[in-house]
C-alpha positions in Angstrom: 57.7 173.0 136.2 61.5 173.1 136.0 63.3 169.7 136.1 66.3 171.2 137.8 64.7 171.2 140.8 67.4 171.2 143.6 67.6 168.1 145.2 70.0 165.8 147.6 69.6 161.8 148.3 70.7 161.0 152.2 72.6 157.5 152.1 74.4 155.3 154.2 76.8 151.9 154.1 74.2 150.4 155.9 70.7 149.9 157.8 70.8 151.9 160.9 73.6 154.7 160.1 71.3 157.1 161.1 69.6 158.4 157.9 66.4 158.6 158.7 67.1 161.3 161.6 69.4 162.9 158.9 67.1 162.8 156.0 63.9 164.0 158.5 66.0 166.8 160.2 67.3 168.3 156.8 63.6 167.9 155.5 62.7 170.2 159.1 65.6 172.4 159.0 65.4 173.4 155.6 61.1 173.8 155.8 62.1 176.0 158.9 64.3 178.5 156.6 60.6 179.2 154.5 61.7 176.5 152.0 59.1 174.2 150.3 60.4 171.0 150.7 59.7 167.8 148.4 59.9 164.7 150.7 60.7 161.4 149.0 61.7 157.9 150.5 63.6 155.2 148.1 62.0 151.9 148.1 58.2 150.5 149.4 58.7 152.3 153.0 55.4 153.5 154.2 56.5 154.8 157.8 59.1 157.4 157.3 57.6 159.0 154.6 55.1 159.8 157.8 57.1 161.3 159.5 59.1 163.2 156.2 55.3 164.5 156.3 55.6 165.7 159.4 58.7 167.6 158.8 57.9 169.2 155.6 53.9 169.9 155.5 53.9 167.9 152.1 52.7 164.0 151.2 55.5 162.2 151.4 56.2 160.0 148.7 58.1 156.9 147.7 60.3 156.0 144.7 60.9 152.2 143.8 62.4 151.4 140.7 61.6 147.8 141.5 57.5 148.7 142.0 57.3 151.1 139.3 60.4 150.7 136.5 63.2 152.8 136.5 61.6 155.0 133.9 59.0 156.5 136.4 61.0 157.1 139.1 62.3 160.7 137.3 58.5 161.7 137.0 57.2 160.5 140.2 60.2 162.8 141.5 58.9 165.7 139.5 55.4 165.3 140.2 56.1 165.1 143.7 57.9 168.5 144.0 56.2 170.5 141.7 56.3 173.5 143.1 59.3 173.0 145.7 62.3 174.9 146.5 64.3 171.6 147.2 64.1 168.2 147.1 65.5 165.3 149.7 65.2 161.8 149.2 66.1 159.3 151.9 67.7 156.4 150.7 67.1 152.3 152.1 69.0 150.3 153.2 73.1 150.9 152.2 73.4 153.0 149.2 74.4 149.9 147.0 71.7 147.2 148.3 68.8 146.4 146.1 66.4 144.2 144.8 68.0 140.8 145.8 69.8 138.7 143.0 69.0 142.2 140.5 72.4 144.0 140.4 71.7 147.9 141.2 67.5 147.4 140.4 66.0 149.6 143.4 68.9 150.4 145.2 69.4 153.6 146.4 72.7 154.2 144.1 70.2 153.9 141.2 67.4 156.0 142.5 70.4 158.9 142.6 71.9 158.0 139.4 68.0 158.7 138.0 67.5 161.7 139.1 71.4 162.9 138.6 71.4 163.3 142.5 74.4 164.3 144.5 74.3 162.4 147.7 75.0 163.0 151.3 76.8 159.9 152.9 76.2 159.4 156.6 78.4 157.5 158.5 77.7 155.7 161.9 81.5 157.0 163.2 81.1 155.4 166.6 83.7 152.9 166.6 86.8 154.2 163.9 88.7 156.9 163.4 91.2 156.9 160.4 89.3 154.2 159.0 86.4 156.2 157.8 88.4 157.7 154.9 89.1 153.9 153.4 85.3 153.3 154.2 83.9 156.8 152.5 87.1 156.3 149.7 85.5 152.8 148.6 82.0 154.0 148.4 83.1 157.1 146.5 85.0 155.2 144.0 82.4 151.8 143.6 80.1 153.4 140.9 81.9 156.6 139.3 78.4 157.3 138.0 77.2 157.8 142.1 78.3 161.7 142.7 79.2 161.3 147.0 78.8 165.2 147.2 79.6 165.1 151.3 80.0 163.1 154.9 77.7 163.8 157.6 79.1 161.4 160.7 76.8 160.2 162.8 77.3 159.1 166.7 81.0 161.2 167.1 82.1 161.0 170.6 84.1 164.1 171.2 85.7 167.1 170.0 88.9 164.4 169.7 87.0 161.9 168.2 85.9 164.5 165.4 89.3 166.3 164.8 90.9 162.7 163.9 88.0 161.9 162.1 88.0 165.0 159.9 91.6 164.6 159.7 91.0 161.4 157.9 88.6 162.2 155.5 91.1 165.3 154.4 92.8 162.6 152.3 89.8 160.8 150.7 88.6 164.4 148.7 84.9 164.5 150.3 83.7 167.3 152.5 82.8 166.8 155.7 79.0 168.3 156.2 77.7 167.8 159.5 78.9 166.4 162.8 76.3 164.6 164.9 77.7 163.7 168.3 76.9 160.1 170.2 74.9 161.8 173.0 71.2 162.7 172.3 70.2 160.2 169.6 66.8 160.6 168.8 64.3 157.8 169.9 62.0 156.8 167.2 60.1 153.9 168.9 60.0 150.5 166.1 58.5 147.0 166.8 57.9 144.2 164.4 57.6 145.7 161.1 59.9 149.0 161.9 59.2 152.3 163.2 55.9 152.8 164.9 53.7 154.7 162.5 53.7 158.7 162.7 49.7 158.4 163.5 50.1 156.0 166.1 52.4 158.5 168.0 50.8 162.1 167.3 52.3 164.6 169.7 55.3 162.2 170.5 55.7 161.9 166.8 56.1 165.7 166.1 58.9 166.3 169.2 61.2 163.3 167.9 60.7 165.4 164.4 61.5 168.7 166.6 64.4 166.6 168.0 66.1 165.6 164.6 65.9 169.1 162.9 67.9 170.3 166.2 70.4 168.1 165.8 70.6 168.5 162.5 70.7 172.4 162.5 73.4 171.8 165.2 75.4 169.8 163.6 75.5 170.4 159.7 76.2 172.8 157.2 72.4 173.8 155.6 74.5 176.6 153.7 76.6 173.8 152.2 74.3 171.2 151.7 71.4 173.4 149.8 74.4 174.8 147.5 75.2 171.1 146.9 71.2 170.2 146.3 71.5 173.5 143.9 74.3 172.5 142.0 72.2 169.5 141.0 71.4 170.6 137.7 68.3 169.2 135.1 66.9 165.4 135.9 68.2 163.4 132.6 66.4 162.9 129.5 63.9 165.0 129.1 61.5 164.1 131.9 58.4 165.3 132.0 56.3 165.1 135.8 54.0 162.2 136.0 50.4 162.9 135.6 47.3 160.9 137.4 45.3 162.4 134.7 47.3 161.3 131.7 49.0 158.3 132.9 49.9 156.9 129.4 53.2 157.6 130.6 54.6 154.4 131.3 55.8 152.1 128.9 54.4 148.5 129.3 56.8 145.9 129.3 57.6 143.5 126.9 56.6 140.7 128.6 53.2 142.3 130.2 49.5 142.3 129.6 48.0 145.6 129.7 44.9 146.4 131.9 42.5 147.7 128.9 40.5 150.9 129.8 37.5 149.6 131.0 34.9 152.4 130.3 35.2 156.3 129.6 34.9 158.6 132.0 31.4 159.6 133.6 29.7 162.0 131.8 29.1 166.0 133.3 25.9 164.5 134.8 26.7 161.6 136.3 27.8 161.4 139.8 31.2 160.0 140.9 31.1 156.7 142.8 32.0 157.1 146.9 35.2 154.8 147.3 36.1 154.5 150.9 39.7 154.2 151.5 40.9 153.1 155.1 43.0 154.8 157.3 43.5 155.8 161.0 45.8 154.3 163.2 45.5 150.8 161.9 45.5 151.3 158.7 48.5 153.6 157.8 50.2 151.8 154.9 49.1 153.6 151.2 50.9 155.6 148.2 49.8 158.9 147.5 49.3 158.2 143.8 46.6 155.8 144.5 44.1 158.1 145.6 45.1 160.9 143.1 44.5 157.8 140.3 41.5 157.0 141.7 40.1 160.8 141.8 41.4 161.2 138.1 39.7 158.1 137.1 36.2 159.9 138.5 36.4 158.6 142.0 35.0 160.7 144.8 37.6 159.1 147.6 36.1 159.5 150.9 38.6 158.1 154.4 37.2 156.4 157.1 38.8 155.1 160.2 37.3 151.0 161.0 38.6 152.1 164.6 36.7 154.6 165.6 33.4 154.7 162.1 30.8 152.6 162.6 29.5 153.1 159.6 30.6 153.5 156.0 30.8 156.9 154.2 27.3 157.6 152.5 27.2 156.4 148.9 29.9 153.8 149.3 30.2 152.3 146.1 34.1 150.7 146.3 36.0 149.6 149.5 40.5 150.1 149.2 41.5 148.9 152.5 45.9 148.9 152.4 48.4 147.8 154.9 48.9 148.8 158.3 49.2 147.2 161.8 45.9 145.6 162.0 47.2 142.9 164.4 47.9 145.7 166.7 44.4 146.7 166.7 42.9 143.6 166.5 40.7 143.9 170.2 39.5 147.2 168.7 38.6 146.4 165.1 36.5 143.2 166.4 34.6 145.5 169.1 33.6 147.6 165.9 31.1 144.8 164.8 28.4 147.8 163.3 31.2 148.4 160.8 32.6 144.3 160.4 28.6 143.8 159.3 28.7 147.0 156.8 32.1 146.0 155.3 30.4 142.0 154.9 27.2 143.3 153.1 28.9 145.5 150.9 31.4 142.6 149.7 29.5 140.4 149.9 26.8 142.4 147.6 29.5 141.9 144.9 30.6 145.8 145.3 34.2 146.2 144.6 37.1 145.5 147.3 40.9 145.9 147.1 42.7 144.8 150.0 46.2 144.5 150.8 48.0 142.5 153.9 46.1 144.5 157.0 43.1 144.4 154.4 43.4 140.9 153.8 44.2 139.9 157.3 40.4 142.5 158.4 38.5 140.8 155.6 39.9 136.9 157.5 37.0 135.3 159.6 39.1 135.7 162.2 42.6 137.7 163.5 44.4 135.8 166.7 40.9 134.4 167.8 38.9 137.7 167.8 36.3 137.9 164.9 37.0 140.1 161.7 34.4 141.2 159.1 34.1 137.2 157.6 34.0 138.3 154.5 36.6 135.3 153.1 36.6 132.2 154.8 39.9 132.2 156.3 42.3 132.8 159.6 45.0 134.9 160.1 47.0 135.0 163.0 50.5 136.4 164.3 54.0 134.5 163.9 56.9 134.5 164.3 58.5 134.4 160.9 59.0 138.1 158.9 58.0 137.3 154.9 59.7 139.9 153.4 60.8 140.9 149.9 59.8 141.9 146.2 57.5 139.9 144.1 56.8 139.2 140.5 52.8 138.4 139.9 50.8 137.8 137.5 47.1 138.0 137.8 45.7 134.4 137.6 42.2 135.1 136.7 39.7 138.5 136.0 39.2 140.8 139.1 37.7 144.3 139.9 41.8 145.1 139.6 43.3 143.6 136.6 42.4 141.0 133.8 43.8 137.9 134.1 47.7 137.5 132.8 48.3 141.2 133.7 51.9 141.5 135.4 52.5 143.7 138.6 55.4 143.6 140.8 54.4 144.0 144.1 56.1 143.6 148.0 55.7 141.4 150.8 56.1 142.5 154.2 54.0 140.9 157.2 54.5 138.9 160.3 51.2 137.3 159.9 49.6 134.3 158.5 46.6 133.6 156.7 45.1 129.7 156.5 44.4 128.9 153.8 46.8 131.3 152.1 44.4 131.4 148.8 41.0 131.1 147.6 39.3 128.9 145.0 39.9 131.8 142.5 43.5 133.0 143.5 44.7 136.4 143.3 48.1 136.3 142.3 50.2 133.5 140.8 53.5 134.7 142.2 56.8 133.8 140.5 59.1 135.0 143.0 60.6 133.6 145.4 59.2 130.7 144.4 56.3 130.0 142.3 52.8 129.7 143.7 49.5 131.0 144.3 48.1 133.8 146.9 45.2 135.9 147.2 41.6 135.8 146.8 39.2 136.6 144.1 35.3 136.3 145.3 32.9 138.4 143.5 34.3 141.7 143.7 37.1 141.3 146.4 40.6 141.2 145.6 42.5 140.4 148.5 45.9 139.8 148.9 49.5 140.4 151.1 50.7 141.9 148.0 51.3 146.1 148.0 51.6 147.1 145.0 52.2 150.2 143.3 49.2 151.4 141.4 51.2 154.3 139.2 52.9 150.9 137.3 50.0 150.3 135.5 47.4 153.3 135.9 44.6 150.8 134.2 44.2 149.1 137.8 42.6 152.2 139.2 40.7 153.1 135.9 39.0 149.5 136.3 38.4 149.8 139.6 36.2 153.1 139.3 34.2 151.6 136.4 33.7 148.7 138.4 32.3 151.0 141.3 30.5 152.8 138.9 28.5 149.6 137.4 28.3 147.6 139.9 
């Protein structure tokens, strides 16, 4: 495919500017014109990239420098829109935030200055006037490397309100784009962890989609802003799309241990083992590229939902059960107890398990009192503190995922707690923020609140598969 790919990144000064109803509305309006549209979310966000789904009829994807290395997020980019028209990427948090204490690492900035990315600024104008050209002047001038290729102004009040504000930005050389007025903000429903999950909401999910492409076709200038996605040009150096199937691609770190292959691919006549992967409405929180590495390491990935599936796809050989909201859920997860007894026998029959946060809190004896599957001999329960925040691991010991001393970076995100908070045979010794142990290793579970991104080191999948495989 062609690395010129058009291609925009939606940014704002800061959390709550309105970019996600930008980013989402631009991703609808332009699908609606007959354009394919690549959706891509900066950072380890699993919830809007729901809802970028939604709006564009494509997986939506993520791209952390921090999770993956700066040098993957060009070919994640390319291997996500293969085959687009256009590309939009909302940013996180305000375009210059990042990794804390790590400069520009995983900020949004850097994600555009990857992929050579003019980006569309969106300002929350609901309480200034002539000040927004100092505010969009300073962002514009930070990092000469960032290309600010518009405004869209969020939350304008009136046709006053806009004339001054457009007066304003006259001075500070960046085009105003789009106009979204105050009145009619889309409702996307959050609680604890963010946004409520696209397949938690269904229908209502689809109208606040409907809702932000009106407002954006409304309110902004799609002629302008796909000539400014066009005039993008070729994503630097050379970069080829990643590949599940050849994932050689990324460099290993000085400082790491690589996963070794841990067996060739099965043979034309031997079946591929069943790994179940969770989903549903509890269990929402995956990449895309895990699957596709698990399928291209000879997987035959088959989804169940521990809501509503009382029993395990046929075959199961390998268990992945990811983040989600299983605290939520928690009333109807325990009444499941045909599947809680499934998942036990087959962990506890040494078959391999990957779990992560939700799957770690569904694999506890117990979640707020109600009884979980018992497969590790701990209790989880809700609190009120939020862990958030990258992490630097290291493997501690062997496990279905990695051999011990192999480095991932990983993220924590979770309002939960889990007593004790790690096994006999850790799974993580974590270096950041500060340095201890997490996690569970028994037999073949590896269970942990520790998402991590699977495309950073491809061998964690290809061991996984074997593991299935032989086990």
């Amino acid at each position: 495919m062609s690395a010129s790919v058009p291609r925009l990144v939606v940014a704002a000064p800061s959390s709550g500017s309105g970019k996600t109803t930008v980013a989402t509305g631009l991703m609808a309006a332009f699908a609606a014109r007959g354009l394919a549209v690549s959706p891509h979310k900066v950072g380890p966000d699993y919830i809007d990239p729901g809802y970028h789904a939604l709006a564009t009829g494509r997986v939506g994807r993520n791209l952390d420098a921090y999770l993956c290395g700066p040098e993957l997020v060009g070919p994640l980019f390319l291997h996500g829109a293969r085959g687009c028209d256009l590309a939009v990427v909302e940013g996180v948090m305000g375009l210059y935030d990042g990794a804390a204490g790590e400069g520009e690492l995983a900020s949004t900035a850097q994600v555009a200055k990857l992929l050579r990315a003019p980006v569309v600024l969106v300002v929350d104008a609901s309480s200034q006037s002539r000040s927004v050209a100092a505010l969009v002047h300073g962002f514009a001038s930070w990092d000469p490397e960032v290309r600010i290729g518009g405004v869209i102004l969020n939350k304008v009040g009136s046709d006053r309100h806009e004339e001054l504000l457009r007066e304003a930005l006259d001075s500070a050389g960046v085009p105003v784009l789009g106009v979204l007025r105050r009145v009619g903000q889309v409702e996307t429903p959050s609680r604890h962890l963010g946004l409520v999950p696209v397949a938690e909401r269904q229908g209502a999910a689809v109208e606040a989609v409907a809702a932000m492409a009106a407002q954006v076709l409304d309110g902004c200038d799609l002629v302008a802003l796909e000539a400014l996605a066009r005039a993008a040009g070729a994503v630097p150096g050379g970069t080829a799309p990643w590949t599940p199937a050849s994932p050689a691609h990324h460099p290993t770190r000085s400082d790491e241990k690589p996963t070794p292959r841990s067996g060739p691919a099965p043979s034309d006549g031997q079946r591929a083992p069943v790994v179940a992967v969770a989903g549903g409405s509890a269990f929402t929180f995956s990449y895309a590229e895990h699957t596709e590495l698990l399928t291209a390491a000879g997987a035959e990935v088959v989804t169940f939902d521990p809501l509503r599936d009382e029993e395990l796809p046929e075959g199961t050989r390998g268990l992945v059960i990811g983040g989600g909201f299983p605290e939520v859920y928690a009333t109807e997860l325990s009444a499941n107890e045909p599947l809680r007894k499934a998942v036990a026998e087959l962990a506890n029959g040494g078959a391999p398990v990957a779990a992560e946060c939700a799957g770690l809190l569904y694999l506890c004896r117990e979640l707020d009192g109600l009884p979980m599957c018992g497969v590790l001999d701990a209790s989880a329960r809700m609190s009120e503190r939020l862990t958030l925040g990258y992490r630097d691991a290291v493997a501690v010991g062997d496990s279905v995922l990695a051999a011990a001393g192999t480095r991932m970076r990983g993220h924590e995100f979770h309002r939960t707690v889990v007593e004790p908070g790690s096994g006999a045979e850790p799974a993580w010794g974590v270096r950041t923020p500060r340095p201890r142990v997490e996690g569970f290793v028994q037999r073949g579970v590896h269970a942990s609140y520790l998402h991590t991104h699977w495309a950073s080191e491809p061998g964690v999948a290809r061991r996984f598969v074997e593991r299935c495989r032989t086990s």
